[in-house]
C-alpha positions in Angstrom: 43.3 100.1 46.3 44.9 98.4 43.3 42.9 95.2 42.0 45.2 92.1 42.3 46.0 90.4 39.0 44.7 86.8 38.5 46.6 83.6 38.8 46.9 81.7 35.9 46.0 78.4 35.3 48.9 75.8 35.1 49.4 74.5 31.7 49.6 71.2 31.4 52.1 69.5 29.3 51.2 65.8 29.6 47.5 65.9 27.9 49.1 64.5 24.4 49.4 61.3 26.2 45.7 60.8 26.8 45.1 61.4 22.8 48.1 58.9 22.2 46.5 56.2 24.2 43.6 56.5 22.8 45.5 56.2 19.5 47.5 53.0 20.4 43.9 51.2 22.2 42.5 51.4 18.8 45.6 50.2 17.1 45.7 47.1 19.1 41.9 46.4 18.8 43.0 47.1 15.1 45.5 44.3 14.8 43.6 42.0 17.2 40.6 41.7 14.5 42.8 41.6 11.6 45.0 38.6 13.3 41.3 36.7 14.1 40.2 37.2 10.5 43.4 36.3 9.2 43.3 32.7 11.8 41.6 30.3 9.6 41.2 26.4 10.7 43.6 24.5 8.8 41.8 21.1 8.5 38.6 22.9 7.4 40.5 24.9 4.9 42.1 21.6 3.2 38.6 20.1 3.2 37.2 23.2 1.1 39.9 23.2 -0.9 39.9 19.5 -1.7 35.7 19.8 -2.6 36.3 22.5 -4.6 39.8 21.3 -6.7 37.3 17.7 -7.0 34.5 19.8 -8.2 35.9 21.4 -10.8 38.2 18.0 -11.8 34.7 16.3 -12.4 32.8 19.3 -14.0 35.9 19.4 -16.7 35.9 15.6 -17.1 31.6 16.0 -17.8 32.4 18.9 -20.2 35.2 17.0 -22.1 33.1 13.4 -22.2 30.1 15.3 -23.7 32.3 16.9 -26.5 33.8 13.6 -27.3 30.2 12.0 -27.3 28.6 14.6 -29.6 31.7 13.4 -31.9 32.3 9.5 -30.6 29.5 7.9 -28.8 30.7 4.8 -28.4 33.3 6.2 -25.9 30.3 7.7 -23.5 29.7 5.8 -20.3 27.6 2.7 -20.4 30.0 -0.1 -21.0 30.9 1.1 -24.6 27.5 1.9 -25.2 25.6 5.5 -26.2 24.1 7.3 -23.8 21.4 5.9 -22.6 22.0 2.1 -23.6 24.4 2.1 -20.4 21.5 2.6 -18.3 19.9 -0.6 -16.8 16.6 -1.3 -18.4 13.8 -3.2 -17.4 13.7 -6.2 -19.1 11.0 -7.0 -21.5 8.1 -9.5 -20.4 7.0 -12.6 -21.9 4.1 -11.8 -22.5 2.8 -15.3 -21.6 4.1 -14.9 -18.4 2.5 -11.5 -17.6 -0.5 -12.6 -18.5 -0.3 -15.9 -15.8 0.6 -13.4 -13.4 -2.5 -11.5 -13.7 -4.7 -14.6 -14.0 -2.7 -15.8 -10.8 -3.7 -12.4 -9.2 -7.0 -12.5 -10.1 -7.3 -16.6 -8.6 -6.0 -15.2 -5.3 -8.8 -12.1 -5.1 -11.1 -14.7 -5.9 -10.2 -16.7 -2.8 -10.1 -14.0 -0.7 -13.3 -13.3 -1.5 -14.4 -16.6 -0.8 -13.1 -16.6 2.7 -13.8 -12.7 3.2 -15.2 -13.0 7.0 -12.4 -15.4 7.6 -9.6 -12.9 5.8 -10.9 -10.1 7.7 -11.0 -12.0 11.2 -7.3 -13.0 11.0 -8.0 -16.6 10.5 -7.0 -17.3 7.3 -4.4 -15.0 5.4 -3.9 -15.4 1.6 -0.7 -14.0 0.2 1.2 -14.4 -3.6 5.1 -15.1 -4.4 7.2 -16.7 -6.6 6.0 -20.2 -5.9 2.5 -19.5 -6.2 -0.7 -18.2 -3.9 -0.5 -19.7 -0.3 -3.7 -20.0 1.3 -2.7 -19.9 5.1 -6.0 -21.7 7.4 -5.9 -21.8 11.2 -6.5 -25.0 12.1 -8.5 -24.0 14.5 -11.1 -22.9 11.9 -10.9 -26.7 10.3 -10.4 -28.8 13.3 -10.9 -29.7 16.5 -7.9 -30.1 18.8 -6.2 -34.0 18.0 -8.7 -34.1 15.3 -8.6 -34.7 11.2 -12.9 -34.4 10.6 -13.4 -31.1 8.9 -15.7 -29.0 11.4 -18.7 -28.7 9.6 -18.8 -24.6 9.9 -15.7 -24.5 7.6 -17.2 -26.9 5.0 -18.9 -23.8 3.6 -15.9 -21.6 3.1 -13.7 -24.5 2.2 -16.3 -25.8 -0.4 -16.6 -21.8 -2.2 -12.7 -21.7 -2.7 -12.7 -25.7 -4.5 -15.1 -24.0 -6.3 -12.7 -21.5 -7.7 -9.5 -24.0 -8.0 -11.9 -26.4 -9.9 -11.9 -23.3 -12.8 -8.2 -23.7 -12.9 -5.7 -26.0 -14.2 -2.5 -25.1 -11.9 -1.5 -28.0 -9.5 -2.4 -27.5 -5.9 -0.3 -28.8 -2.6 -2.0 -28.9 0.9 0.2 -29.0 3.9 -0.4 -29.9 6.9 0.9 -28.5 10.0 0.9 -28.4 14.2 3.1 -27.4 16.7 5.4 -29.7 18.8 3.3 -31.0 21.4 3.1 -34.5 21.0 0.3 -36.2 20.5 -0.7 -39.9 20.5 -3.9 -41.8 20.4 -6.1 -44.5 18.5 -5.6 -42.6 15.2 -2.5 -40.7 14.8 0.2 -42.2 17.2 2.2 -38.8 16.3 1.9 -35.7 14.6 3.3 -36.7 11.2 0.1 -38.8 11.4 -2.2 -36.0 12.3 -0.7 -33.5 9.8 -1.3 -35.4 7.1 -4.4 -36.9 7.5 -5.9 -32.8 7.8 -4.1 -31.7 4.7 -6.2 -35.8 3.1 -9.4 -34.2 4.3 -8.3 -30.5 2.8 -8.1 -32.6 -0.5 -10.7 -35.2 -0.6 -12.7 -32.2 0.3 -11.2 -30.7 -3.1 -12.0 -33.5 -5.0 -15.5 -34.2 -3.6 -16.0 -30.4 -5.0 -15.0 -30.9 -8.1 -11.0 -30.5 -8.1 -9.1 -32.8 -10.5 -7.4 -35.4 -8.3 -4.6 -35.6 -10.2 -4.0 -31.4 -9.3 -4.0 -32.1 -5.9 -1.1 -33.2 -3.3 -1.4 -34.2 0.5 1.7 -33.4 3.1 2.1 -33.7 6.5 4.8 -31.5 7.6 4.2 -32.5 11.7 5.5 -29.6 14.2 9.0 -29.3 11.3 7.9 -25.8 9.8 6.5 -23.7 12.2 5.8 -20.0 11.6 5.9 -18.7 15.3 7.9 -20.3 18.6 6.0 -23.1 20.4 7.3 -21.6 23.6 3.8 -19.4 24.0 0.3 -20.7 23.4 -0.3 -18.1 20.5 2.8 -19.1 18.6 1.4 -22.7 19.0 -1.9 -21.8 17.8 -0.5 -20.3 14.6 1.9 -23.3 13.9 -1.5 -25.3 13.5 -2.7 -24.9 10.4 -3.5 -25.9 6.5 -1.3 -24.2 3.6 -3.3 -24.7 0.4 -0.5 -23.8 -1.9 -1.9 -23.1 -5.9 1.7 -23.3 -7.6 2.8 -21.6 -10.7 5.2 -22.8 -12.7 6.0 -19.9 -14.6 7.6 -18.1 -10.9 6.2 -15.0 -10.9 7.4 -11.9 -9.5 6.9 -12.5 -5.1 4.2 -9.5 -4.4 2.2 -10.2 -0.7 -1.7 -9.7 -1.8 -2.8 -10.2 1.5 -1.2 -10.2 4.9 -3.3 -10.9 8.3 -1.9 -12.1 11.2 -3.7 -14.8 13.5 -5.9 -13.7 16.1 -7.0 -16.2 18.2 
């Protein structure tokens, strides 16, 4: 019996068109990157190019104004001056002055040394400017309330710093200070009364240690310069209080020493 032939597979005809859309898939993805590459941000692109122009605008400027310098140096910034004269310098010292502000610094360590438990407790705070050392006191360290007679606790600290201003020559202001409420009785029918009469007991204190009278100046300033509100019974404790103010007349440069605030 005769074998029957095979049947032969089909050919198919169509299969470029698998390899052709592979090849067009891969021409799109091609031209897809090269469009996002290509997409740059306009406004960030303007901004580069603007640094970069300015960039090299000021580097060529530099390049030209030190080759003129080298040649003209009276053309290189600074007002007409060389480089380095057009730079602001420090100015020079008198040397009597620098030497009155470190006496003055040295007065003010002296007093805070004087007053050291009272420094470090937050009842007295000693601090240097432009006018001269300020010697802030509590008056709650000096006085009783609606009183002018120095407590006799503070007579101690109060007698070591006269001590140290009657070594100096510099003119000395106590002020005199409380807060707003108002007080009136046999001796001080307001605060302008009592202010004063504690900054006179500051100074005949001064004078009793051997200050020079004629150094020393009472005010009374009442409740007219306060350093904290009066609303709240701390910011009226810190209103009262005695400034002993050691003045310089040469004004030297405003640099805190010391800076406490009041603890009551």
């Amino acid at each position: 019996m005769a074998r029957k032939k095979p049947h032969e597979e089909h050919e198919n005809h169509e299969r470029w068109l698998v390899s052709y859309a592979d090849f067009i898939t891969l021409l799109f993805a091609f031209f897809v990157v090269m469009y996002a590459i290509s997409s740059l941000n306009e406004g960030k692109y303007r901004v580069m190019a603007d640094s970069i122009v300015k960039a090299f605008r000021e580097q060529e400027q530099t390049d030209q104004m030190i080759r003129m310098g080298s040649k003209y140096p009276q053309l290189l910034p600074g007002k007409g001056q060389p480089i380095g004269e057009g730079l602001p310098k420090r100015a020079t010292e008198d040397p009597k002055k620098a030497a009155e502000r470190e006496r003055m610094k040295q007065i003010a360590t002296n007093v805070m040394e004087a007053m050291a438990p009272l420094v470090r407790s937050g009842q007295v705070k000693v601090s240097q400017s432009s006018k001269g050392i300020s010697l802030e006191i509590n008056a709650s360290v000096l006085f009783s309330s609606g009183d002018a007679r120095l407590q006799p606790g503070s007579l101690q600290s109060l007698s070591a710093v006269a001590k140290e201003l009657a070594k100096i020559d510099n003119p000395i202001q106590v002020e005199g200070h409380t807060d707003n409420i108002p007080i009136k009785s046999e001796f001080f029918p307001s605060n302008w009364e009592l202010s004063s009469a504690r900054a006179g007991s500051v100074v005949r204190l001064f004078v009793e240690q051997g200050v020079a009278p004629a150094r020393l100046e009472a005010i009374g300033f009442a409740d007219n310069k306060p350093l904290d509100t009066n609303v709240t019974p701390e910011g009226r404790a810190r209103n009262r209080r005695v400034n002993v103010m050691i003045l310089d007349a040469t004004g030297s440069d405003a640099k805190e020493i010391h800076k406490i605030e009041v603890q009551n």
